[in-house]
C-alpha positions as a Markdown table, in Angstrom:
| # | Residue | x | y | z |
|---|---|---|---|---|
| 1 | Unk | 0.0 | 0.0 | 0.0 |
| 2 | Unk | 1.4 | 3.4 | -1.1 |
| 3 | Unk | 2.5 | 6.2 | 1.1 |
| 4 | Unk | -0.6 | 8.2 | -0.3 |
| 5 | Unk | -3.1 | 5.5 | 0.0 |
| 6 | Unk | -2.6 | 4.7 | 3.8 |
| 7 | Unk | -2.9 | 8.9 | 4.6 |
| 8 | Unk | -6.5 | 8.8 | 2.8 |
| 9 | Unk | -7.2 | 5.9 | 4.9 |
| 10 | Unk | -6.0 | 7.3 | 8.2 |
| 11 | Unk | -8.2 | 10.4 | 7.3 |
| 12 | Unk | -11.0 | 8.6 | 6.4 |
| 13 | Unk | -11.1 | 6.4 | 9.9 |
| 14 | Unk | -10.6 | 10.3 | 11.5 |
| 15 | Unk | -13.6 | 11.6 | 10.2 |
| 16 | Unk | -16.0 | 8.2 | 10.8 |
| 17 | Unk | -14.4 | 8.1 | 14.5 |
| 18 | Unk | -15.8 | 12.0 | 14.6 |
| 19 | Unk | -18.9 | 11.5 | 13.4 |
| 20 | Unk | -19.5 | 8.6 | 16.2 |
| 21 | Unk | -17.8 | 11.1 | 19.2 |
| 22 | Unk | -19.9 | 14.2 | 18.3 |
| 23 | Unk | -23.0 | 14.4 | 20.4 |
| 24 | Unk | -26.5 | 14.4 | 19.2 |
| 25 | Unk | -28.2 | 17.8 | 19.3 |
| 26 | Unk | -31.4 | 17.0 | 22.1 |
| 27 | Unk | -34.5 | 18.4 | 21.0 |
| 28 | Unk | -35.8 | 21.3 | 22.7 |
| 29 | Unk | -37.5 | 20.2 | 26.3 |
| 30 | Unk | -41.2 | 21.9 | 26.0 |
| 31 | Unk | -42.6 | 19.8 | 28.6 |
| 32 | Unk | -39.7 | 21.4 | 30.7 |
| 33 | Unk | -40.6 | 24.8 | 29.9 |
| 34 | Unk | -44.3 | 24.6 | 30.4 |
| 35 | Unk | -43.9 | 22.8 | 34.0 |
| 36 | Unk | -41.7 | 26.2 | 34.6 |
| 37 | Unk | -43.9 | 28.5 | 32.8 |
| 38 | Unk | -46.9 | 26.9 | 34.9 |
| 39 | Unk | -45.1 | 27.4 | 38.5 |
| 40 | Unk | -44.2 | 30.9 | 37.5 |
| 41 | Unk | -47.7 | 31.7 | 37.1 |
| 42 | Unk | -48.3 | 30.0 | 40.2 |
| 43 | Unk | -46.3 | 32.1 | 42.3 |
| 44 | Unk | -47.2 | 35.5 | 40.1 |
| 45 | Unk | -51.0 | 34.4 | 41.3 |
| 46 | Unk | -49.7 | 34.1 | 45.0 |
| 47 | Unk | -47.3 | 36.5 | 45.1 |
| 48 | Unk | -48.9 | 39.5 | 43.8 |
| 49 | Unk | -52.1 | 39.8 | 46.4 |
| 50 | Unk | -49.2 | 40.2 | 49.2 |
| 51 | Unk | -46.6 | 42.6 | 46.8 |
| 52 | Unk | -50.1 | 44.7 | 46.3 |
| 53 | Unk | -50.7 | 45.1 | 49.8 |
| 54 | Unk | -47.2 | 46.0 | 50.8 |
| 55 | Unk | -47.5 | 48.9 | 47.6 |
| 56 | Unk | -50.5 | 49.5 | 49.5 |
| 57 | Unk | -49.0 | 49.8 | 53.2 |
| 58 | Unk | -46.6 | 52.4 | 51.6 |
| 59 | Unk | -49.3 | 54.8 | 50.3 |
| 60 | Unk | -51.1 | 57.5 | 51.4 |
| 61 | Unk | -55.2 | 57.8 | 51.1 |
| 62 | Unk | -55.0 | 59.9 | 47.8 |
| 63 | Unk | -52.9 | 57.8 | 46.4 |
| 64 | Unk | -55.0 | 54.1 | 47.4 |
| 65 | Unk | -58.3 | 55.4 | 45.9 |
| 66 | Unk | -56.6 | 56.4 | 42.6 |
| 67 | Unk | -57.4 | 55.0 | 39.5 |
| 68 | Unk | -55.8 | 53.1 | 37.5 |
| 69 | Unk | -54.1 | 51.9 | 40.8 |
| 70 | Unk | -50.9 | 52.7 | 41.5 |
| 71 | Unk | -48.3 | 49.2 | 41.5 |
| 72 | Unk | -44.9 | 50.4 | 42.7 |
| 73 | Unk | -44.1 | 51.6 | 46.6 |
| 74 | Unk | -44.6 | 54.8 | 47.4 |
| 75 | Unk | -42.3 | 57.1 | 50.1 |
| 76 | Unk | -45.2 | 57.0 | 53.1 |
| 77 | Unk | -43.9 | 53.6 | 54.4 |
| 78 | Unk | -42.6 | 55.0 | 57.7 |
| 79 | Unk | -45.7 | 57.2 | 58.1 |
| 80 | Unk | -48.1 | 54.6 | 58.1 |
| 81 | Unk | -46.7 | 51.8 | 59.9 |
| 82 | Unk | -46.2 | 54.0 | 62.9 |
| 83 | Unk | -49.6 | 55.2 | 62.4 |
| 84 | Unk | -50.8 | 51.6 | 62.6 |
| 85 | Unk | -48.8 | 50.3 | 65.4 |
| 86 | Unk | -50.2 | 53.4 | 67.8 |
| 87 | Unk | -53.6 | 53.3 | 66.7 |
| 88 | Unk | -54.6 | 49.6 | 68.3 |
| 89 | Unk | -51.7 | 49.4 | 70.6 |
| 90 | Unk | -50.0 | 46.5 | 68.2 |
| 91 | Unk | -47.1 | 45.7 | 70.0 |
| 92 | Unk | -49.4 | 44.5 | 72.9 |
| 93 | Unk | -51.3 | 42.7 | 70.7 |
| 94 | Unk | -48.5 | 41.3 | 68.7 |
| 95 | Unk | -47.3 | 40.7 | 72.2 |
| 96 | Unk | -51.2 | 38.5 | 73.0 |
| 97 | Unk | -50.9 | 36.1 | 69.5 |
| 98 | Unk | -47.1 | 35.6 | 69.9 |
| 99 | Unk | -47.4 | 34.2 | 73.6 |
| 100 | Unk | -50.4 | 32.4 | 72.3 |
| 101 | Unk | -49.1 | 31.1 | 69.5 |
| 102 | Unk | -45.8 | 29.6 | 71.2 |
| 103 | Unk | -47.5 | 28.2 | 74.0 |
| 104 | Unk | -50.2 | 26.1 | 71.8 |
| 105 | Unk | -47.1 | 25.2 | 69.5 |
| 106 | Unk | -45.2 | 23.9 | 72.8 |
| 107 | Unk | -48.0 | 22.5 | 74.5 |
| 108 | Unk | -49.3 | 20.5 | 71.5 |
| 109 | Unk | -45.8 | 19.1 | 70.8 |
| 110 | Unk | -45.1 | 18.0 | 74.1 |
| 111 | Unk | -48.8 | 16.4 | 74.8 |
| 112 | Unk | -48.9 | 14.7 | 71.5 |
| 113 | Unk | -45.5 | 13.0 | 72.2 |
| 114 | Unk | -46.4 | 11.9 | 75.5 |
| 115 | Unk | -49.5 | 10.7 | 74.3 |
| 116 | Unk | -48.0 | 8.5 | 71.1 |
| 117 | Unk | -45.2 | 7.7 | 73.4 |
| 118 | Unk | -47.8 | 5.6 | 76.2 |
| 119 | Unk | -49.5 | 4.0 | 72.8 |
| 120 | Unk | -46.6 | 2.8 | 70.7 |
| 121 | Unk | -44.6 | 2.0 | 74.1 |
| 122 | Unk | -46.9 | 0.6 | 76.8 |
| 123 | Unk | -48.6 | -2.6 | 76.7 |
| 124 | Unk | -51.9 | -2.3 | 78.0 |
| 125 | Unk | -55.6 | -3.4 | 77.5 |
| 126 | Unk | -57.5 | -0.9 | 75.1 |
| 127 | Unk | -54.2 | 0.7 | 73.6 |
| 128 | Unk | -55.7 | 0.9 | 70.3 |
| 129 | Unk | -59.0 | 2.4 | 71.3 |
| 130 | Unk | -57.7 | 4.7 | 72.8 |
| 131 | Unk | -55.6 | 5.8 | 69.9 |
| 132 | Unk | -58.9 | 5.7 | 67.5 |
| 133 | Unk | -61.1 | 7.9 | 69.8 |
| 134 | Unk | -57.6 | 10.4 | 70.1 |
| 135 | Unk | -57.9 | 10.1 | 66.3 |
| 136 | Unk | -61.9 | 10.8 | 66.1 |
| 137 | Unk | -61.5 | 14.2 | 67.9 |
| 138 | Unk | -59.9 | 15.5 | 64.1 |
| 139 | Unk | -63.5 | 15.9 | 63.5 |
| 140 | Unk | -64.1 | 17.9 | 66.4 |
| 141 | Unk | -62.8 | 21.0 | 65.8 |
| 142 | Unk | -62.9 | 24.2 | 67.9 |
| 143 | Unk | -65.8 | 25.8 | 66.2 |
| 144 | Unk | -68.2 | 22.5 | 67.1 |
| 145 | Unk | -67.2 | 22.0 | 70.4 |
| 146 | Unk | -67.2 | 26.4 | 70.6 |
| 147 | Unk | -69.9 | 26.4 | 73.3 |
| 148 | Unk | -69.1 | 23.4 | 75.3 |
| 149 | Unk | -65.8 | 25.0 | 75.7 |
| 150 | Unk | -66.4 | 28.3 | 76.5 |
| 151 | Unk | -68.9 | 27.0 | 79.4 |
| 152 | Unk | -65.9 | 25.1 | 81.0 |
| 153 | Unk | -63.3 | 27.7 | 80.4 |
| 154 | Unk | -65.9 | 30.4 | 82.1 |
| 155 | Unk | -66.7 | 27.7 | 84.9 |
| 156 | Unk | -62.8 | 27.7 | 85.7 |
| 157 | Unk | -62.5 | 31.4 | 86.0 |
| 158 | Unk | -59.9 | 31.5 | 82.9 |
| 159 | Unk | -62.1 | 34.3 | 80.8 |
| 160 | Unk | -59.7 | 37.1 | 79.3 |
| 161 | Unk | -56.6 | 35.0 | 80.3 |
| 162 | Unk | -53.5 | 33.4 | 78.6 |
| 163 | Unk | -54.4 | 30.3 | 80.0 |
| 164 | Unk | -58.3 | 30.5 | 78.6 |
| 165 | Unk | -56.4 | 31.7 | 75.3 |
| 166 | Unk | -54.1 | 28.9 | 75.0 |
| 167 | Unk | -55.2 | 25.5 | 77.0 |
| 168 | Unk | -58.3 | 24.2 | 75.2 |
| 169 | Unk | -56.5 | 24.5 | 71.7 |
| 170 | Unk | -53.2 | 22.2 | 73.2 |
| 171 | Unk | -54.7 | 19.0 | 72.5 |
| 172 | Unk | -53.9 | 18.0 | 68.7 |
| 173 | Unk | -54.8 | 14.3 | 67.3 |
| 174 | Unk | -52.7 | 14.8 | 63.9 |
| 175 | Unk | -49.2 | 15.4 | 65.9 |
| 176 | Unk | -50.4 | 12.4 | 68.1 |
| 177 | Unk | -50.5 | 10.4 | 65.0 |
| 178 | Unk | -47.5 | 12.1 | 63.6 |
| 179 | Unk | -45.3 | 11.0 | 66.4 |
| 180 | Unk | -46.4 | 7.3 | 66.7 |
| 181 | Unk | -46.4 | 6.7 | 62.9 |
| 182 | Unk | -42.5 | 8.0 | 63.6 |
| 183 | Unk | -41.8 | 5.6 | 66.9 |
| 184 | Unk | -43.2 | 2.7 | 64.7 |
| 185 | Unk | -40.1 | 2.9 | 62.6 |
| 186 | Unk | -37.7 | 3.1 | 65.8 |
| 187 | Unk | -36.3 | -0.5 | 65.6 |
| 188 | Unk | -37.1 | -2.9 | 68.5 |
| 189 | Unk | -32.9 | -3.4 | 68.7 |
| 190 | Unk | -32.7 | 0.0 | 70.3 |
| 191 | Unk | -35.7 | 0.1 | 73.2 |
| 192 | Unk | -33.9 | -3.9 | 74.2 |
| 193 | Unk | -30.2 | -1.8 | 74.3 |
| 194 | Unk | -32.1 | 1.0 | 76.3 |
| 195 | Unk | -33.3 | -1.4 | 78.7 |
| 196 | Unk | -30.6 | -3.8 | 79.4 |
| 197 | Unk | -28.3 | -0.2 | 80.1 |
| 198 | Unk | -30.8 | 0.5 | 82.7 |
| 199 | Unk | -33.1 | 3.9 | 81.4 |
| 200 | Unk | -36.3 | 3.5 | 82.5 |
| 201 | Unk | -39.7 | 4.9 | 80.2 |
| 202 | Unk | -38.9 | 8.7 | 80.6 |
| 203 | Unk | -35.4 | 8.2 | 80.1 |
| 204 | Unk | -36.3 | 6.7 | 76.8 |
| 205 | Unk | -38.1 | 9.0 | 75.9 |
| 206 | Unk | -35.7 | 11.9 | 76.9 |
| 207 | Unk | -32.6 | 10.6 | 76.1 |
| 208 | Unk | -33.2 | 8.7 | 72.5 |
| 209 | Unk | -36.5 | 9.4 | 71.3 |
| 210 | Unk | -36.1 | 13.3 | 71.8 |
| 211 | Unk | -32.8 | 13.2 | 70.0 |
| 212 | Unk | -33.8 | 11.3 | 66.8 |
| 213 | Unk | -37.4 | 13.7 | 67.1 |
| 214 | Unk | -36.0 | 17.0 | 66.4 |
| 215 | Unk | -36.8 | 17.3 | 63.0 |
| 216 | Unk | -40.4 | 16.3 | 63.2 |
| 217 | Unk | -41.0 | 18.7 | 66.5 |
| 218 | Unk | -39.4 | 21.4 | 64.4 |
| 219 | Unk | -41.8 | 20.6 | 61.3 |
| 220 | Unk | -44.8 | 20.5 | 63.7 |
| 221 | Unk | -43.7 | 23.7 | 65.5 |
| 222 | Unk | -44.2 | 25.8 | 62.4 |
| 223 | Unk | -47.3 | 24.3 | 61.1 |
| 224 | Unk | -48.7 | 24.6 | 64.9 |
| 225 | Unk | -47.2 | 28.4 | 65.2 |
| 226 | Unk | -48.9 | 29.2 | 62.5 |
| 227 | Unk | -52.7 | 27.7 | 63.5 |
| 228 | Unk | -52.1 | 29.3 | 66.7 |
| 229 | Unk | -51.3 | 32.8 | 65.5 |
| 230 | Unk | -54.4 | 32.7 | 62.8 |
| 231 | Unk | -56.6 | 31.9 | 65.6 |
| 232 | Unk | -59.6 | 33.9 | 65.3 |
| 233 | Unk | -63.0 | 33.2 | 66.8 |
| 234 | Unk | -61.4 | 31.6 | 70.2 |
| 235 | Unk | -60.1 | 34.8 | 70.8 |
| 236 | Unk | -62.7 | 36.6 | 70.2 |
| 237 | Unk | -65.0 | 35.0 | 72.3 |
| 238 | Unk | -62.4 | 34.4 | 75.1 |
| 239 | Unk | -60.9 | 37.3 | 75.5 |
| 240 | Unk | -63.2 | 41.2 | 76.2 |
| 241 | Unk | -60.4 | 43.6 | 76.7 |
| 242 | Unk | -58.1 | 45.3 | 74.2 |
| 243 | Unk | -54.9 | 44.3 | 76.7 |
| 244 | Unk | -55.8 | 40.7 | 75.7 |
| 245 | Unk | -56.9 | 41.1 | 72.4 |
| 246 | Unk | -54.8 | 39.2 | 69.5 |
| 247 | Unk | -53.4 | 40.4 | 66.6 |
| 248 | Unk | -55.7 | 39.3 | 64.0 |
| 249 | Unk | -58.9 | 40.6 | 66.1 |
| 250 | Unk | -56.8 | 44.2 | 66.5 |
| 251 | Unk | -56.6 | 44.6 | 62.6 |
| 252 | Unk | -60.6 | 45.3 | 62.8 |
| 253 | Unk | -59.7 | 48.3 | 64.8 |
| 254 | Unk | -58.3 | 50.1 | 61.9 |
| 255 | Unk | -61.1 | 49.8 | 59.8 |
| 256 | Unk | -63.2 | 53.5 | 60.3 |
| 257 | Unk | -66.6 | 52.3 | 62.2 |
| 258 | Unk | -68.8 | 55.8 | 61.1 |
| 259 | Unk | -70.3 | 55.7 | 58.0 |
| 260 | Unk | -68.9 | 58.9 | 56.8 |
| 261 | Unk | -65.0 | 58.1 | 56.9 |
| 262 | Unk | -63.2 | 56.3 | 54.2 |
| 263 | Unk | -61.6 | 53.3 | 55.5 |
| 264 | Unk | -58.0 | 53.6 | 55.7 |
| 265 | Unk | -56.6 | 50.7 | 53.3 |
| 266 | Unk | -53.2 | 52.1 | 53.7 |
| 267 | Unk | -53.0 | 51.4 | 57.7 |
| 268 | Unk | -54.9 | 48.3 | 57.3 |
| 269 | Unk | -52.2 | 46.9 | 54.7 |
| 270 | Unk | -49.8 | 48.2 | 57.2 |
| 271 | Unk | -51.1 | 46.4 | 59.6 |
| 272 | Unk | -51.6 | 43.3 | 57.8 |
| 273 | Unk | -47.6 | 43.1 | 56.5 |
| 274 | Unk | -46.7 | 43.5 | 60.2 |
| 275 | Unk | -49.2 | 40.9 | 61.4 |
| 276 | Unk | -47.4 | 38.7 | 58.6 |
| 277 | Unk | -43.5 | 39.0 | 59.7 |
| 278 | Unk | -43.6 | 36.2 | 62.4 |
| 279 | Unk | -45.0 | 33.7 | 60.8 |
| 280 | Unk | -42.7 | 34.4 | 57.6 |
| 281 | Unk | -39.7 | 34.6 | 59.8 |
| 282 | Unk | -40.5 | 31.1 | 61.6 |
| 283 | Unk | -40.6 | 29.9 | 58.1 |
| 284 | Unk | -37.1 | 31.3 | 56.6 |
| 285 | Unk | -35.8 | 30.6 | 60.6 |
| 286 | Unk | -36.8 | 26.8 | 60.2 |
| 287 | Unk | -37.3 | 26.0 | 56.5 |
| 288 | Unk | -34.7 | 23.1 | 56.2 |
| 289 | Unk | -35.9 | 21.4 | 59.5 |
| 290 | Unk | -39.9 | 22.1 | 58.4 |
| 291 | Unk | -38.8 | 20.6 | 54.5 |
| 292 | Unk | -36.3 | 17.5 | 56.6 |
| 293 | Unk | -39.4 | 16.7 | 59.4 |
| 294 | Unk | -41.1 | 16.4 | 56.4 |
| 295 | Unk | -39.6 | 14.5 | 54.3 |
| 296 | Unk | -38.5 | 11.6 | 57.6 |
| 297 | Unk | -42.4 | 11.9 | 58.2 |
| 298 | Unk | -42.8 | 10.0 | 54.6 |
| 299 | Unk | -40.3 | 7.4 | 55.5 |
């Protein structure tokens, strides 16, 4: 073979090894950009309601009514939050719904482990029943049991207090269930080691079940945080002062009550952003333990 023939050849196996090596060109992913396009629009249709209310919060009354509306901030955002926060005493109020909201976080937490702790745990004749009639009480909710409970809260002398406020709404059947479907997976291995070191029931409970519970109680404490500062008609039945009002009753005493006064939509937005930072901050505070509790709760 000539000198000239092989170099052709050598090209020619080049090119074909080329033509195997080079990568396909992948079609265009539609499906990818309509999921994307789809959540966008998703969060544009959740999003906005709140962005208008802070524009809102940052107007003054000229400014609210005119038309078409106005969609960027305006320079009054100092003005009317302070205007807000003096005109229903907020920071008492924000005071009320935090208290209330921590102490029906805490107190749900810690009955519901004690609670799934006995069921999973202890051996004893109508376990299960008593699980099923903890369970049944999910369709008892505050509102149909509103009257039976405000009789024995005013029988016990607990009317305008924090422990009227808080106590009847510490119970909670789906952290009950929450925490024994997660002591189901415990493996039998480690409550046998537990025993034969010694630790007796609360031991257990404190020293290894706590431990490997954190990201559940820390999942549970922001979705219970939450229902307790959103509480609305306990509140307001419970509770006859302004010094014990919440913070969801108090943004009804921005709204004008004459007939002949515009109502203020600048202070009520105001008020409604501020009535929002907790709860957002519990979120960003404890969004990788809410998403981990989560995601060991599907396990």
């Amino acid at each position: 073979m000539s000198a000239v023939g092989a170099g052709q050849l050598e090209q020619v196996r080049v090119r074909a090894g080329a033509a195997v090596v080079a990568p396909r060109k992948k079609p265009f992913d539609w499906h990818a950009l309509a999921v994307h396009a789809l959540l966008m629009a998703c969060i544009a249709v959740i999003a906005f309601p709140l962005y208008y209310a802070f524009v809102i919060s940052t107007q003054n009354l000229q400014e609210v009514v005119q038309r078409p509306p106005l969609l960027l901030p305006s320079s009054h955002l100092v003005e009317n939050y302070a205007a807000a926060w003096k005109k229903v005493n907020f920071g008492r109020m924000m005071f009320n719904s935090l208290v209330m909201a921590v102490t029906v976080a805490v107190g749900k937490i810690a009955i519901s482990m004690l609670s799934a702790f006995a069921i999973v745990y202890f051996n004893f004749r109508g376990r299960m029943v008593c699980f099923w009639m903890i369970f049944i009480t999910l369709m008892l909710p505050v509102p149909v049991r509103l009257v039976s409970t405000y009789e024995v809260i005013g029988t016990l002398g607990w009317l305008n207090t924090y422990q009227g406020l808080t106590v009847p709404l510490m119970a909670s059947a789906t952290a009950t269930f929450l925490f024994r479907q997660f002591y189901l997976t415990i493996p039998n291995e480690m409550v046998e080691a537990a025993q034969l070191d010694g630790a007796g029931p609360m031991r257990f409970l404190w020293a290894f079940l706590l431990p490997l519970s954190w990201a559940n109680i820390a999942a549970l404490f922001v979705v219970l945080f939450i229902f307790g500062w959103n509480q609305y008609l306990w509140p307001l039945m419970i509770t006859n002062t302004e010094a014990m009002r919440t913070v969801v009753i108090g943004l009804e005493g921005l709204i004008p009550r004459s007939g002949t006064e515009l109502p203020t939509w600048n202070l009520i937005m105001a008020g409604a952003v501020m009535a929002l930072l907790p709860p957002v901050a519990i979120i960003i505070f404890m969004q990788r333990w809410f998403v981990k509790g989560l995601v060991e709760s599907e396990k």
